[in-house]
Gaussian input, Z-matrix of N, CA and C with variables (Angstrom, degrees):
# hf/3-21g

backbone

0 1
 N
 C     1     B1
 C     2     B2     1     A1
 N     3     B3     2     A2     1     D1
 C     4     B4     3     A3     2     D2
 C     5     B5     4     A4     3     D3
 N     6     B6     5     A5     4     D4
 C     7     B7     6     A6     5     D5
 C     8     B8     7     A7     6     D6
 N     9     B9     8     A8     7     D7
 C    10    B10     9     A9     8     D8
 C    11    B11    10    A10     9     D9
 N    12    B12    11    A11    10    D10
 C    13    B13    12    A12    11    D11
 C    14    B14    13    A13    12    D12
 N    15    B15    14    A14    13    D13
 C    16    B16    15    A15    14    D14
 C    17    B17    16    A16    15    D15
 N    18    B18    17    A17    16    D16
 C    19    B19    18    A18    17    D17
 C    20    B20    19    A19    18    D18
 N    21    B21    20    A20    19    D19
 C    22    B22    21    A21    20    D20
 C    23    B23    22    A22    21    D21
 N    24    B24    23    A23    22    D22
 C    25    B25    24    A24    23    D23
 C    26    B26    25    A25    24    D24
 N    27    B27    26    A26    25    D25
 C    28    B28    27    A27    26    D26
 C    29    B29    28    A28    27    D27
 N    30    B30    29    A29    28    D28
 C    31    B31    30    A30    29    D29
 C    32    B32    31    A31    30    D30
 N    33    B33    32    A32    31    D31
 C    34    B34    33    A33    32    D32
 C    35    B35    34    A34    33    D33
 N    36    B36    35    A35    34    D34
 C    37    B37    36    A36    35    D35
 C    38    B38    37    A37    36    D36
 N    39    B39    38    A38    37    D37
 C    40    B40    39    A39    38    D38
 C    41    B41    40    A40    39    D39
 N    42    B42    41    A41    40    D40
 C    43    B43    42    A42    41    D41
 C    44    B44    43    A43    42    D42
 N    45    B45    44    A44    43    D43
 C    46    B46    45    A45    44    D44
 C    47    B47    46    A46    45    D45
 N    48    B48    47    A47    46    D46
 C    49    B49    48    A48    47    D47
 C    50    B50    49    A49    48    D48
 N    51    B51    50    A50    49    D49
 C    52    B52    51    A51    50    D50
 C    53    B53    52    A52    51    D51
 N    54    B54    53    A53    52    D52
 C    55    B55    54    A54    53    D53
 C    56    B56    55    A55    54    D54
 N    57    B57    56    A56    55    D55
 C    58    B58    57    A57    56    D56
 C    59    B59    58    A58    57    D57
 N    60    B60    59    A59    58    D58
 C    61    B61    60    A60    59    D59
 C    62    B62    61    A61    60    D60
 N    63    B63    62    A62    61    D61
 C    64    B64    63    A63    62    D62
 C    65    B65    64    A64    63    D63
 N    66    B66    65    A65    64    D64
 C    67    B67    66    A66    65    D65
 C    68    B68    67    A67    66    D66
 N    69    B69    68    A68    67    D67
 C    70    B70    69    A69    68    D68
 C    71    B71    70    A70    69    D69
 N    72    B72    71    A71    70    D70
 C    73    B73    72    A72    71    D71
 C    74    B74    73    A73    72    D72
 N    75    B75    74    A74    73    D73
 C    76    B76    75    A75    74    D74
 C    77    B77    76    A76    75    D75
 N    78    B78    77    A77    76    D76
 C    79    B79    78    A78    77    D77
 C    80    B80    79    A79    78    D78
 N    81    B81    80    A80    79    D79
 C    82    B82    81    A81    80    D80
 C    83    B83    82    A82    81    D81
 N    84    B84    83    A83    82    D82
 C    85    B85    84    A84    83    D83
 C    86    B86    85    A85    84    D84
 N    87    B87    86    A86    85    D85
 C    88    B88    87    A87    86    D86
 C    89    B89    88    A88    87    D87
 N    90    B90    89    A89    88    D88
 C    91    B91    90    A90    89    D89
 C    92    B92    91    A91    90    D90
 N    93    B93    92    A92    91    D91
 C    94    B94    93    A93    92    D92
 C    95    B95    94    A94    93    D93
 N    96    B96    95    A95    94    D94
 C    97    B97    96    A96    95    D95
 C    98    B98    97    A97    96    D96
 N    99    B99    98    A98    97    D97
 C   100   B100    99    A99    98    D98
 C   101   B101   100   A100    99    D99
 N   102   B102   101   A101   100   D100
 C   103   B103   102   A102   101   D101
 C   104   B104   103   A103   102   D102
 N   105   B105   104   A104   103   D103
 C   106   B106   105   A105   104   D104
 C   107   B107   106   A106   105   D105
 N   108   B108   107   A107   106   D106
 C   109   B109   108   A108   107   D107
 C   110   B110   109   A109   108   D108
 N   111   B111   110   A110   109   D109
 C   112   B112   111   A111   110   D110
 C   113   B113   112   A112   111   D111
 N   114   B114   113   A113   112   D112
 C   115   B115   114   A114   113   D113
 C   116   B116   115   A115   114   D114
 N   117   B117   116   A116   115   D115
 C   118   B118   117   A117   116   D116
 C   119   B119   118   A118   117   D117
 N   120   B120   119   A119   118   D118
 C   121   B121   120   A120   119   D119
 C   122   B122   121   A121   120   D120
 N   123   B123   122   A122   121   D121
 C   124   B124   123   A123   122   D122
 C   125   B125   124   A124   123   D123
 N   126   B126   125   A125   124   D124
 C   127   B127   126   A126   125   D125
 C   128   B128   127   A127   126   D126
 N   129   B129   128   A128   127   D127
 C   130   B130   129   A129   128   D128
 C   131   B131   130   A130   129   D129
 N   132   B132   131   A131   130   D130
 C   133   B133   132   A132   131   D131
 C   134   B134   133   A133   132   D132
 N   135   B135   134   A134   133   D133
 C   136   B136   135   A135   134   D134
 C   137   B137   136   A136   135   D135
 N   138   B138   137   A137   136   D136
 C   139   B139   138   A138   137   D137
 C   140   B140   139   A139   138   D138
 N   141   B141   140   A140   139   D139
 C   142   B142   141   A141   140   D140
 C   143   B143   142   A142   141   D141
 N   144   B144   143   A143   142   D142
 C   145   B145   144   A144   143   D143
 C   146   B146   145   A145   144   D144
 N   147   B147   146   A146   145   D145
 C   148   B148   147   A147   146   D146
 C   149   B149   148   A148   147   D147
 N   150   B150   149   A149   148   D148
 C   151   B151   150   A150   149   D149
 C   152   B152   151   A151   150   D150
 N   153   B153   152   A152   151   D151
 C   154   B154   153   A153   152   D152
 C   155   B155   154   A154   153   D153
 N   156   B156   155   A155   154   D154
 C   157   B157   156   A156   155   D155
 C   158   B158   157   A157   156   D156
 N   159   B159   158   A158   157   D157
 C   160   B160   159   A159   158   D158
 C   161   B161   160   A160   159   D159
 N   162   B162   161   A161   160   D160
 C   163   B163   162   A162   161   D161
 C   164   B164   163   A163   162   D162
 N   165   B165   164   A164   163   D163
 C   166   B166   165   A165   164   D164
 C   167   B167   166   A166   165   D165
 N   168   B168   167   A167   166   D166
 C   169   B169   168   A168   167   D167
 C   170   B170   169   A169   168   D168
 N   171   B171   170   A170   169   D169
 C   172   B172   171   A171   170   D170
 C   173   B173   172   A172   171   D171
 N   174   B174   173   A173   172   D172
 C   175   B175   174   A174   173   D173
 C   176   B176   175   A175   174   D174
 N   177   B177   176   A176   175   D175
 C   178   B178   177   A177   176   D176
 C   179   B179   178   A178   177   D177
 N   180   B180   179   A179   178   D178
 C   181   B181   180   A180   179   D179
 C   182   B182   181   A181   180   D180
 N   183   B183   182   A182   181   D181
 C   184   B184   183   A183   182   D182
 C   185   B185   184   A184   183   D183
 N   186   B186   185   A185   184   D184
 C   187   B187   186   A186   185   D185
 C   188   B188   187   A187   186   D186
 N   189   B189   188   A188   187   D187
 C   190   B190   189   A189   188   D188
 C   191   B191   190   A190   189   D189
 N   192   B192   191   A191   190   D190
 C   193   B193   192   A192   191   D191
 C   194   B194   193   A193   192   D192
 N   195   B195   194   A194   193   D193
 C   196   B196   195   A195   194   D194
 C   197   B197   196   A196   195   D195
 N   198   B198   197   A197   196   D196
 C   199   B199   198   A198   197   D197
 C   200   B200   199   A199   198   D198
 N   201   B201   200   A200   199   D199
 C   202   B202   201   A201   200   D200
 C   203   B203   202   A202   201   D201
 N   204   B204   203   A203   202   D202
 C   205   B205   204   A204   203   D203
 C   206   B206   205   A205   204   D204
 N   207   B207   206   A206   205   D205
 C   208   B208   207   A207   206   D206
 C   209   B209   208   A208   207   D207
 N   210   B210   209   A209   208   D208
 C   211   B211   210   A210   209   D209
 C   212   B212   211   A211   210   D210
 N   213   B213   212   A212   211   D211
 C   214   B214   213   A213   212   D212
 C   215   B215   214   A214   213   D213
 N   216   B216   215   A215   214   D214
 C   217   B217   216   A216   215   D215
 C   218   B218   217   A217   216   D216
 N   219   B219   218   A218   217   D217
 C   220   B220   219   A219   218   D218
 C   221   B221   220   A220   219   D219
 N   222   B222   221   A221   220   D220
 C   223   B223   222   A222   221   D221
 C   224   B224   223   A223   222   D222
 N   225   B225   224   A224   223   D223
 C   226   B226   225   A225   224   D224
 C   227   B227   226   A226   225   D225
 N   228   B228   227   A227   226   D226
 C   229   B229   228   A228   227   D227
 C   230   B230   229   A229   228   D228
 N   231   B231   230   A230   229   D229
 C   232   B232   231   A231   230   D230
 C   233   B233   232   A232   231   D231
 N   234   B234   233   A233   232   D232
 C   235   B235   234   A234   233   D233
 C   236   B236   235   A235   234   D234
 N   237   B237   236   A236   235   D235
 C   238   B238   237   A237   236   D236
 C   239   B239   238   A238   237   D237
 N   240   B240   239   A239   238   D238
 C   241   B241   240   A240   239   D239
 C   242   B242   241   A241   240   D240
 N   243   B243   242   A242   241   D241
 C   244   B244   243   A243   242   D242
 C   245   B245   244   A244   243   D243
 N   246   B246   245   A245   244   D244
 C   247   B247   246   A246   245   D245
 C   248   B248   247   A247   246   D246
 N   249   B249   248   A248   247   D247
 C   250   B250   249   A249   248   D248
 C   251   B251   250   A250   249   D249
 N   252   B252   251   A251   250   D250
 C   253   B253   252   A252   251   D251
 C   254   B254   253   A253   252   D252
 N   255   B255   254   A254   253   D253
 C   256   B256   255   A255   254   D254
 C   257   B257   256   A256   255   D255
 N   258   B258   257   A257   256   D256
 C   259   B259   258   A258   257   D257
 C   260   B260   259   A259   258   D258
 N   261   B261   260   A260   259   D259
 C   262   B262   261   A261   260   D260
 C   263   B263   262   A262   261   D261

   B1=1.4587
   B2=1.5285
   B3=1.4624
   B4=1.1217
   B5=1.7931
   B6=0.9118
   B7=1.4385
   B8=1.2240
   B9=1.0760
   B10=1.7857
   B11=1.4350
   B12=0.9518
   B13=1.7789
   B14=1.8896
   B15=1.2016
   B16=1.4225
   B17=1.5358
   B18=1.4663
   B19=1.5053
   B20=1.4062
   B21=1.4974
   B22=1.3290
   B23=1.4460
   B24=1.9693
   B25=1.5296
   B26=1.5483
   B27=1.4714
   B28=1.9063
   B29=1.9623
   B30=1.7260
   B31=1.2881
   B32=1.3705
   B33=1.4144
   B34=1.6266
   B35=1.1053
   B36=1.7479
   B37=1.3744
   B38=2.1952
   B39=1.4730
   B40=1.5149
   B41=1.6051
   B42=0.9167
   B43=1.7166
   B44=1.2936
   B45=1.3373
   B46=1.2653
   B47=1.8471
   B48=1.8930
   B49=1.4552
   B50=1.7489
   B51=1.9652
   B52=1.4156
   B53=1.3059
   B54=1.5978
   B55=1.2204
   B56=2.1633
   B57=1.1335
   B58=1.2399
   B59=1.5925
   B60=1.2764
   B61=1.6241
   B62=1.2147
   B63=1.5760
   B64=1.5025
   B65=1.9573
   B66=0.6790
   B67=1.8573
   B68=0.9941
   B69=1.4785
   B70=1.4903
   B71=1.6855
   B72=1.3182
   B73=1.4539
   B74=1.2204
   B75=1.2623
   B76=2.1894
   B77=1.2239
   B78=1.1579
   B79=1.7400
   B80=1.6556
   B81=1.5870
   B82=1.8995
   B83=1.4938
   B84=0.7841
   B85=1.5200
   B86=1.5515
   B87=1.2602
   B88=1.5186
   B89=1.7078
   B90=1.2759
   B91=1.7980
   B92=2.0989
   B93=1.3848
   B94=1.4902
   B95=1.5495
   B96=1.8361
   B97=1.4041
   B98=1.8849
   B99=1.6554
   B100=1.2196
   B101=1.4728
   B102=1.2491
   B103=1.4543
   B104=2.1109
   B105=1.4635
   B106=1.4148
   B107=2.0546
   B108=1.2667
   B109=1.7099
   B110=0.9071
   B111=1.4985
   B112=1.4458
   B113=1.5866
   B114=1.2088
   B115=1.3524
   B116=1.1957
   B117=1.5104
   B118=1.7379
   B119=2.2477
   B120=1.5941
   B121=1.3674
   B122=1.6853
   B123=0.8754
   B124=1.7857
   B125=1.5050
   B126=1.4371
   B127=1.2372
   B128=1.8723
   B129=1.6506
   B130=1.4739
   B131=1.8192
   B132=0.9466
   B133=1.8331
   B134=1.7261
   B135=1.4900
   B136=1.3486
   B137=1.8911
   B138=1.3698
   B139=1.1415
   B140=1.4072
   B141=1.1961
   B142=1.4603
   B143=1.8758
   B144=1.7995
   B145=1.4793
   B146=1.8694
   B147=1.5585
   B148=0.8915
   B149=1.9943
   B150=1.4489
   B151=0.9432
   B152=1.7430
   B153=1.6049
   B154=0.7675
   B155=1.4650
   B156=1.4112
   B157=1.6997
   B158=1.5633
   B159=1.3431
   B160=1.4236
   B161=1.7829
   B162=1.3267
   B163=1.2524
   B164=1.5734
   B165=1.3915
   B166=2.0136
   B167=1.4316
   B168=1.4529
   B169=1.5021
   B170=1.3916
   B171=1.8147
   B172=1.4025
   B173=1.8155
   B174=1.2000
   B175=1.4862
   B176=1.6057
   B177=1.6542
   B178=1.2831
   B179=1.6208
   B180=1.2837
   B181=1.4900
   B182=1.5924
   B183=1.5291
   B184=1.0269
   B185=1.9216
   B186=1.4235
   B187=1.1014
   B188=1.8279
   B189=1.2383
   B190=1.2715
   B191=1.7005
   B192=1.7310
   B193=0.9648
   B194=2.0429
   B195=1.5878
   B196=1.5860
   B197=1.6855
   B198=1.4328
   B199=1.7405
   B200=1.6318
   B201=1.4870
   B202=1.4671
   B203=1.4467
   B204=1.3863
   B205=1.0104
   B206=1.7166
   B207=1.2212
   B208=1.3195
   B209=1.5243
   B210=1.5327
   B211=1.1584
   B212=1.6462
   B213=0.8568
   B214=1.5731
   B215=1.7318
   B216=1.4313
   B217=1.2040
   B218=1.7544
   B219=1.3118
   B220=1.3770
   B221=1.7203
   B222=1.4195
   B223=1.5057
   B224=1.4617
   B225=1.9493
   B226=1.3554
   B227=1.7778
   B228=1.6700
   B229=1.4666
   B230=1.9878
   B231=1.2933
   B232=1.6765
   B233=1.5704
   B234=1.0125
   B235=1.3036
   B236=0.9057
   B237=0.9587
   B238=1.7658
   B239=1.8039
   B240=1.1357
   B241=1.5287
   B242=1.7946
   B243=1.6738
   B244=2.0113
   B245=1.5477
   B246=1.3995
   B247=1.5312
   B248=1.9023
   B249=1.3488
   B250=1.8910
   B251=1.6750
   B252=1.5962
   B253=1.3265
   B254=1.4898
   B255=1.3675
   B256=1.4616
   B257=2.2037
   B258=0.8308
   B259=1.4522
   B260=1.6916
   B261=0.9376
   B262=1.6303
   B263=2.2846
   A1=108.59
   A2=121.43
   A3=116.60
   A4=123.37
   A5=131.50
   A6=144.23
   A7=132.82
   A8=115.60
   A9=131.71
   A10=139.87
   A11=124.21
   A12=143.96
   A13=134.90
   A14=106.91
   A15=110.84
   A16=105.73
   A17=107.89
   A18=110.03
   A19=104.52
   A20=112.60
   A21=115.17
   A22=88.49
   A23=107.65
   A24=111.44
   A25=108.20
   A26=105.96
   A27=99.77
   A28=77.52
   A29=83.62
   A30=98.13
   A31=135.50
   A32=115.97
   A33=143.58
   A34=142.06
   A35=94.80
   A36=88.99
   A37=106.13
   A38=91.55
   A39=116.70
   A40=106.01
   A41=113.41
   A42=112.04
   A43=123.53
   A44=132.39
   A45=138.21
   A46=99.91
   A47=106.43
   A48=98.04
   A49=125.72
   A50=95.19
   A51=86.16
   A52=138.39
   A53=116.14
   A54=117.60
   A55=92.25
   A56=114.63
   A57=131.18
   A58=118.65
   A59=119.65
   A60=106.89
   A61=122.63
   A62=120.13
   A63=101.19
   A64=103.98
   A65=107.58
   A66=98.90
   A67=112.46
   A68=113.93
   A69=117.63
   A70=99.18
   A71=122.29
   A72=109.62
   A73=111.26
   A74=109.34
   A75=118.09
   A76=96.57
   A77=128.01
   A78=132.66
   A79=99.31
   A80=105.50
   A81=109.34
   A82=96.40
   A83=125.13
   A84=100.76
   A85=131.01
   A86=105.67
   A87=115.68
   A88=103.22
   A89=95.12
   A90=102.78
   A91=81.48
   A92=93.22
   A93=118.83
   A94=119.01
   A95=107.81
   A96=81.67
   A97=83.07
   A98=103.39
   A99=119.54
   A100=118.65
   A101=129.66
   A102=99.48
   A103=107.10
   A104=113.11
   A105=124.88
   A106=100.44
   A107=108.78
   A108=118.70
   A109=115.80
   A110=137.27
   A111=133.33
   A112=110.72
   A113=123.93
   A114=110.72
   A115=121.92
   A116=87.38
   A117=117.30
   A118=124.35
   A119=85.07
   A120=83.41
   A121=138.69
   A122=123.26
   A123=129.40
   A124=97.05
   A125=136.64
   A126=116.93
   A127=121.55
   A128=103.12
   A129=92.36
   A130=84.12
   A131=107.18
   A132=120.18
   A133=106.09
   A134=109.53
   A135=147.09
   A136=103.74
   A137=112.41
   A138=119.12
   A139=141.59
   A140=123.60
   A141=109.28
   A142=100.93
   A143=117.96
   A144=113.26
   A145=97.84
   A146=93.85
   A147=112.80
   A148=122.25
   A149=106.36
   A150=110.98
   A151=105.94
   A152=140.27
   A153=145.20
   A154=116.98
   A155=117.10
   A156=124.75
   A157=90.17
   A158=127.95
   A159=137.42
   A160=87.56
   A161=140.85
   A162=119.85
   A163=93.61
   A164=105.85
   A165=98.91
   A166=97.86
   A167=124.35
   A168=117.46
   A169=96.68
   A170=119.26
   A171=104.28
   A172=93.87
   A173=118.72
   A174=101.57
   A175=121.54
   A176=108.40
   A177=122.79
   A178=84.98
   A179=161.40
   A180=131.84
   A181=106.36
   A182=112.35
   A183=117.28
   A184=120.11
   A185=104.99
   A186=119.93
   A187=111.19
   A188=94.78
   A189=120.89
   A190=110.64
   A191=113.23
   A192=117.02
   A193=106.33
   A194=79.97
   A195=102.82
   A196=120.01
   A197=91.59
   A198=93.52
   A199=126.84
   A200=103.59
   A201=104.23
   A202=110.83
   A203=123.61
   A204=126.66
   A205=120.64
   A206=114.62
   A207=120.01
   A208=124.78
   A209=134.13
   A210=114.80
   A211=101.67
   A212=131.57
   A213=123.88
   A214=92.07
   A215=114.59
   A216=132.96
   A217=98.56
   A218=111.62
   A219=111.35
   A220=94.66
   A221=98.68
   A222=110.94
   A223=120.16
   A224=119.91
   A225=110.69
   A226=107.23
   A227=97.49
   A228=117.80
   A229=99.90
   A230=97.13
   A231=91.18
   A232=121.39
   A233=146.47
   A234=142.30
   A235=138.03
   A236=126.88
   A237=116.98
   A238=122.19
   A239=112.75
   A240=145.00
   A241=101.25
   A242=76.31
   A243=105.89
   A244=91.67
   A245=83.96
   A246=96.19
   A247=101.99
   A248=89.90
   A249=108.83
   A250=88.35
   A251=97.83
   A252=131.54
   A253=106.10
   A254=103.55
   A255=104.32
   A256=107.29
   A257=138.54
   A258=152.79
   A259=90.70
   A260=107.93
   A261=113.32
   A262=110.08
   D1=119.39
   D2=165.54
   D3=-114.35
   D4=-160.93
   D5=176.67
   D6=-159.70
   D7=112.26
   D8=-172.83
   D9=-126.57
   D10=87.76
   D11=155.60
   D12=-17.98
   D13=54.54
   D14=-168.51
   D15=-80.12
   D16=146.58
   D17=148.75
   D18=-132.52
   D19=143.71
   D20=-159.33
   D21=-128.61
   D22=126.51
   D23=176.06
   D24=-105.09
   D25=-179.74
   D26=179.84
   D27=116.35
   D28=-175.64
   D29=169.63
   D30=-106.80
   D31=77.99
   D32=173.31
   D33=-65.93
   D34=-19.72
   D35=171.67
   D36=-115.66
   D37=158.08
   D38=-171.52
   D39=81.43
   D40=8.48
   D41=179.00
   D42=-97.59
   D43=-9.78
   D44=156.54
   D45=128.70
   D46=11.70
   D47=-162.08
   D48=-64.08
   D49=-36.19
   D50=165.02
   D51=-70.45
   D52=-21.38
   D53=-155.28
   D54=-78.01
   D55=-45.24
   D56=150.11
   D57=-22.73
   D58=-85.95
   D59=163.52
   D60=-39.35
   D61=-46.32
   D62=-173.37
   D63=-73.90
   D64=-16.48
   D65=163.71
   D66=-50.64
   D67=-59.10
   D68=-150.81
   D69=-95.56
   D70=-11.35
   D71=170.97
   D72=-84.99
   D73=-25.67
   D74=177.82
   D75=-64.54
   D76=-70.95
   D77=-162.80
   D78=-43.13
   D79=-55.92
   D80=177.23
   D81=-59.05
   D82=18.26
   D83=-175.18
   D84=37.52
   D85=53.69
   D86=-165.32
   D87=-130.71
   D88=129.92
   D89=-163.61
   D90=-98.69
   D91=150.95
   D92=157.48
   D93=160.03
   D94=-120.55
   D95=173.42
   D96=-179.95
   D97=154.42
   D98=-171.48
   D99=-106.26
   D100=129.76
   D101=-177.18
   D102=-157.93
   D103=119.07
   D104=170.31
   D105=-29.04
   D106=138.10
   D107=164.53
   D108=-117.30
   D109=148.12
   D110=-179.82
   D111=-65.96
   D112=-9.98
   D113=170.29
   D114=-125.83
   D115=61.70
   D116=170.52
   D117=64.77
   D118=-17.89
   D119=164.80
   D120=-65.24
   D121=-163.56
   D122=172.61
   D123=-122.18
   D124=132.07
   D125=135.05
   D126=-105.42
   D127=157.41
   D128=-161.38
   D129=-135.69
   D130=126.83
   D131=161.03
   D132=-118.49
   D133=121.27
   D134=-167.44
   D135=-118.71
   D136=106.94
   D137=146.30
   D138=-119.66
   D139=118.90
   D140=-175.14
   D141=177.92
   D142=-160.46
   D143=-179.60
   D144=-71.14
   D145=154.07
   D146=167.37
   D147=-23.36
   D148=-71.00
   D149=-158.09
   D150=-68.95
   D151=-17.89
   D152=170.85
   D153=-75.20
   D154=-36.87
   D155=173.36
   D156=-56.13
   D157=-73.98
   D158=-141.91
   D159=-75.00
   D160=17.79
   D161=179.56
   D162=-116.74
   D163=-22.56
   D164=-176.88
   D165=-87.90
   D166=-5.74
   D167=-169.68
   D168=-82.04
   D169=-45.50
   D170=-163.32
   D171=-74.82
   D172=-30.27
   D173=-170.20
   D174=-64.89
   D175=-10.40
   D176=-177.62
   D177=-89.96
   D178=-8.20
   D179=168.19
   D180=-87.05
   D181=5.10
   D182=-160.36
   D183=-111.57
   D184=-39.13
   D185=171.27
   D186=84.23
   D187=-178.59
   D188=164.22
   D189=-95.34
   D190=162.17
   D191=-142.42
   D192=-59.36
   D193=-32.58
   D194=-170.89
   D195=-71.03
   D196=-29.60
   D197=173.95
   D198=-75.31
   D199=170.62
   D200=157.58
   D201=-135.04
   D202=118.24
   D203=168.25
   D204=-81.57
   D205=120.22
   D206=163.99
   D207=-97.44
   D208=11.04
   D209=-171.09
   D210=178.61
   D211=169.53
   D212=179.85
   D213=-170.00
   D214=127.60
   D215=-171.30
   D216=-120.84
   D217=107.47
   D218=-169.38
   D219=-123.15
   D220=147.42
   D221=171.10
   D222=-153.98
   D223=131.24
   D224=-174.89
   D225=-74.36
   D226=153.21
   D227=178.83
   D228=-130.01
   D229=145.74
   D230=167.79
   D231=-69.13
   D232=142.30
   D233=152.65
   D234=-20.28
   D235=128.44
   D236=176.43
   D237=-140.35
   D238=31.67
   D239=177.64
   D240=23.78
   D241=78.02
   D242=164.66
   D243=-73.72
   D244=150.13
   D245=156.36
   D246=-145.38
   D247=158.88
   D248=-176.40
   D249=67.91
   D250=168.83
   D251=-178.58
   D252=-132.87
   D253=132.12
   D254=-164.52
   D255=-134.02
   D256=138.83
   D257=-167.54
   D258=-93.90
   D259=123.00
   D260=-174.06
   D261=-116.57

């Protein structure tokens, strides 16, 4: 089980980016939660196995169809056994 801290820059928000992560973090089976910032970023907290965190991370450099991501600021956190993924 790990835990991970993204902020994703570019243009993310109104483009469909959260509704998008929480797909692709549900399908990984990865509990946390997505959420618009006032200074235009995304932030995204990802908990779960390895290989499911590291699959919403690359899809977070990646976006939805409508975005552009320029940058992804990732940082480890300890676990703390989230469950569900939630659009904030």
């Amino acid at each position: 089980m790990i835990r991970r801290h993204a902020v994703v820059h570019g243009r993310v928000q109104g483009v469909s980016f959260r509704a998008r992560c929480a797909e692709t973090a549900t399908a990984a089976g990865v509990a946390g939660w997505v959420a618009n910032q006032p200074d235009g970023t995304v932030e995204v907290l990802l908990e779960g196995e390895q290989a499911g965190v590291s699959q919403v991370l690359a899809w977070c450099h990646e976006g939805s169809e409508q975005s552009h991501v320029t940058g992804v600021d990732v940082s480890e956190e300890p676990p703390e056994g989230l469950s569900g993924f939630e659009q904030r």
